[in-house]
N, C-alpha and C positions, 0 to 999 in steps of 0.2 A: 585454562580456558582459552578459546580460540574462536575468531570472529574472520569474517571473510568482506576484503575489502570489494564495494561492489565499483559497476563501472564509472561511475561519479567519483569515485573515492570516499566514500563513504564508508563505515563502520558503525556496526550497533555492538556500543558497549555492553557484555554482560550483564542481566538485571543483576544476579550477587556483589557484584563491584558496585554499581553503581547506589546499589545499596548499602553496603557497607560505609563506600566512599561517600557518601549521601550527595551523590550527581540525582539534579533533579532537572527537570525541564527549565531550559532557560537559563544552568550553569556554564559558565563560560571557561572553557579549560584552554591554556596555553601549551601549541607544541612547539618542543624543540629537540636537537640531534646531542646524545652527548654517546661516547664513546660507539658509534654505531649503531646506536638504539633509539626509539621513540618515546619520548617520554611526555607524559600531560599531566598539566597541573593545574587545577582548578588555582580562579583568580580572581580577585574579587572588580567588578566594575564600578567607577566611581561613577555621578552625574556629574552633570556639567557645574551648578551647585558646589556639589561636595570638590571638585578642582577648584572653585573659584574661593571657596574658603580657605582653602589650604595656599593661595597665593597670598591672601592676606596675613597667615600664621598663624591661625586658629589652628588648623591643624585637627578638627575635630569632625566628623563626620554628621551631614545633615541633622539626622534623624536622632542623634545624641544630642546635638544643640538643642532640637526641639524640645526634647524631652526637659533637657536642662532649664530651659526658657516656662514650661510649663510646670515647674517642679519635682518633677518624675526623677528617679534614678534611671 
């Protein structure tokens, strides 16, 4: 598959990739250069929240707290 960068530098990922890949609106993919190539890797973003728990050692993400706090798995 091949995509043409436009003059922004922009690129629209193939829907089959991004499909597969399950890139959805609003996923945030990290680039970087390894051996001469481009390479993107979806990453997850924390909120500001989910850092500030994890300073204290919980270590556990928002929305799993919640759940836990509510008795949910």
């Amino acid at each position: 598959m091949k995509a043409v960068v436009a003059d922004r530098g922009q690129v629209t990922i193939p829907k089959p990739l991004r499909e597969r890949l399950g890139i959805l609106p609003g996923t945030v993919l990290e680039f970087r250069e390894e051996s001469n190539r481009l390479v993107a890797e979806k990453t997850e973003v924390k909120s500001t929240l989910d850092r500030a728990y994890g300073r204290f050692g919980t270590n556990r993400r928002t929305d799993d707290l919640i759940r836990s706090l509510r008795g949910k798995s």
